[in-house]
C-alpha positions in Angstrom: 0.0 0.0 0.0 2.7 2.3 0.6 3.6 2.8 -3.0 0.0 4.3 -3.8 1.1 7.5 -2.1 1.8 9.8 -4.3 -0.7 8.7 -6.7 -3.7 9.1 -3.6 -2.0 12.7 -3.2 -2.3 13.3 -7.2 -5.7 12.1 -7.1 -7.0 14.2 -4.0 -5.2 17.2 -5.5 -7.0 16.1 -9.2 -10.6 16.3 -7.3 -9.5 20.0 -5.1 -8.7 21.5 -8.5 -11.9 20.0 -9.8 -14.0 20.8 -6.7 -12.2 24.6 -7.5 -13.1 24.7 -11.3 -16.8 24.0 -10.8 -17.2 26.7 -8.0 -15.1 29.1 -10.3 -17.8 27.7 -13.0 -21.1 28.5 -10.5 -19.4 31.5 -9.1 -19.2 32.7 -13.0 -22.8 31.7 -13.4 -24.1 33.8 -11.2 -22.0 36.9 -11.9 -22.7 36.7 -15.6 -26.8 36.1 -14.6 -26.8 38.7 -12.5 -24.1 41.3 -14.1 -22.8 41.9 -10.4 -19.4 42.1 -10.8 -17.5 43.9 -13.1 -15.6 42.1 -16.2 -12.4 42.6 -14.3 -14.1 39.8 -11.5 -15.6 37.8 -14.3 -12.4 37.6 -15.6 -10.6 36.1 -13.0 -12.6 33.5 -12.0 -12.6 32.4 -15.9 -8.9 32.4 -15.2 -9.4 30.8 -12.1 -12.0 28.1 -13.6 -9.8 27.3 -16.9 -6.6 27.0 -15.1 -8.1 24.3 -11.9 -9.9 22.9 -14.7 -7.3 22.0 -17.1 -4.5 21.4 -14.3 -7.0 18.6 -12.7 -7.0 16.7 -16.0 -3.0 16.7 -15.5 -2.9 15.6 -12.0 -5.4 12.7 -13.0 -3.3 11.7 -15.8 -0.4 11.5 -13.3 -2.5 10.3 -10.6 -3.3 7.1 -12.9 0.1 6.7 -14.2 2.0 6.8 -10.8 -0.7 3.9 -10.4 0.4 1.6 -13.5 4.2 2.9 -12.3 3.8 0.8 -8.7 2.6 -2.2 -10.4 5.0 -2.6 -13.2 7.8 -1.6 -11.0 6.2 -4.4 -8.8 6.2 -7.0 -11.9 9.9 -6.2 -12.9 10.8 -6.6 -9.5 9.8 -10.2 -9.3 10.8 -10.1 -12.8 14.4 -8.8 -12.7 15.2 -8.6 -9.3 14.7 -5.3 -6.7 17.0 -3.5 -9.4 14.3 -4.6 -12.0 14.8 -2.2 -15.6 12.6 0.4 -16.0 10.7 0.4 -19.7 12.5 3.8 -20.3 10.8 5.1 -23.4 7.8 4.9 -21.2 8.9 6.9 -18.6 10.2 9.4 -21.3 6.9 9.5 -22.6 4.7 10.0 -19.9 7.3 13.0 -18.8 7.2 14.3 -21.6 3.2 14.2 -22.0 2.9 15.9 -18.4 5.6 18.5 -19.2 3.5 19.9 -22.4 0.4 19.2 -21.4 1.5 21.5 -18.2 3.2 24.3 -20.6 -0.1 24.0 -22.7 -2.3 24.3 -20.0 -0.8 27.2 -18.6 -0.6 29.1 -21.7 -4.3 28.5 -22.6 -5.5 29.7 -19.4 -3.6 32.7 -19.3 -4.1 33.3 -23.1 -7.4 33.6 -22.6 -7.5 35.9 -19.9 -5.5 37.7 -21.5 -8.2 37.9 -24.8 -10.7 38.5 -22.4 -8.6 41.2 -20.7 -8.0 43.0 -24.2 -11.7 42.7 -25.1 -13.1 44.7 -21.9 -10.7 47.1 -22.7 -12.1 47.9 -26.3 -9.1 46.2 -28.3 -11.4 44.2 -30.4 -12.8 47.6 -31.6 -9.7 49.0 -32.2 -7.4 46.8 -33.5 -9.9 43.9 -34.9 -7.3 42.1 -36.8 -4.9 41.5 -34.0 -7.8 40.7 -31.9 -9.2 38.1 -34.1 -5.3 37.1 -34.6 -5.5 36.8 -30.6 -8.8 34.2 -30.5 -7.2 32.4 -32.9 -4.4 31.5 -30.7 -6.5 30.8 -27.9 -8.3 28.5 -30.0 -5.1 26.7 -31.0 -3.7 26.5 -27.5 -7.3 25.0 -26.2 -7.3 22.5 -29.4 -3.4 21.4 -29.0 -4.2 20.7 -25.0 -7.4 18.7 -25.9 -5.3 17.3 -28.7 -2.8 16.9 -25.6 -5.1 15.3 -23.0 -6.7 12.4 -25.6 -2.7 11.2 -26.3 -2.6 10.8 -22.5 -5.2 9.0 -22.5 -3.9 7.0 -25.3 -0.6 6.7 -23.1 -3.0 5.4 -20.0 -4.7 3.0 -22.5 -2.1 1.5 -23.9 0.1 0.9 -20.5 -2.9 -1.0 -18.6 -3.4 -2.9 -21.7 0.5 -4.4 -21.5 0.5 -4.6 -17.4 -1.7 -7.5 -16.9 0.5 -9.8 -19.6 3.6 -8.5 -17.6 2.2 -9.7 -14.7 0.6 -13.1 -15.8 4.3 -13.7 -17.0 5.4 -13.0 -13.1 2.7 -14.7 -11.9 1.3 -11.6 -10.2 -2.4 -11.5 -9.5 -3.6 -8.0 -7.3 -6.4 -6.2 -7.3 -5.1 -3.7 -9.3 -3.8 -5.8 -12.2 -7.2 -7.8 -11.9 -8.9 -3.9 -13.0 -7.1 -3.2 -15.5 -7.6 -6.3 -17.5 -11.2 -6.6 -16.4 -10.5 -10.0 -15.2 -13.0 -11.6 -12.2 -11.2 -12.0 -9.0 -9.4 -15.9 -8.4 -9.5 -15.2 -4.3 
């Protein structure tokens, strides 16, 4: 149990930024409904509602893979020893997935504060070409994240599908490597 840690943490902090995100999203309901608040307050809780949202879709992403990490580095143990071999294009590529989708993340949210910023201040009005040149980019950064998020996913998929044959080849049978094959429980 002790290795599921840091993916418990990931997951708690996954659900606080998502708990976060949809009060940002009510909290932005009701301002808009009732045109309290000025833009500049609509405005930041967008920003604060884009960048919980799209950060908890990270930390779940690591939250699950920190999961699959435990149990393969589990099966290579009984595999190769305690100084079992780490599958090291894996690694790379789930580091390298969490780095971008991080810098991608980021720049969306701020991005688009940033339109919405420009547009209370009458940009769109006065320079309409740079402004439209602005949503496109925001549109970009929100499409590459998404494009981002469903290779994760990918990533996740194709991980739990080669787990449970690592383990069967160990002769490791757990909970965990029962779920991600589907499989019925033996015990």
């Amino acid at each position: 149990m002790r290795g599921h840690r840091l993916a418990y943490l990931m997951l708690l902090l996954a659900i606080a930024f998502t708990v976060i995100s949809l009060l940002a999203l009510i909290a932005y309901t009701v301002l808009v409904a009732n045109v309290v608040a000025g833009s500049s307050v609509r405005t930041a809780v967008v920003g604060l509602l884009l960048f919980f949202r799209n950060w908890s879709l990270i930390l779940i992403f690591i939250a699950i893979v920190t999961f699959l990490w435990d149990r393969e580095t589990m099966v290579r143990a009984k595999l190769n020893g305690p100084s079992g071999k780490r599958n090291v294009p894996l690694v790379v590529i789930h580091v390298a997935l969490i780095v971008v989708m991080f810098i991608f993340a980021t720049a969306q949210a701020s991005a688009s504060v940033n339109l919405r910023i420009a547009a209370a201040q009458g940009f769109s009005r006065k320079h309409p070409k740079e402004y439209i040149q602005r949503v496109h980019t925001v549109n970009s950064l929100t499409y590459t994240f998404y494009a981002f998020v469903i290779v994760s996913a990918v990533d996740v998929i194709v991980a739990a599908v080669l787990l449970p044959g690592a383990a069967r080849k160990a002769s490791i049978s757990d909970k965990v490597c029962r779920a991600t094959h589907f499989s019925e429980p033996s015990d």
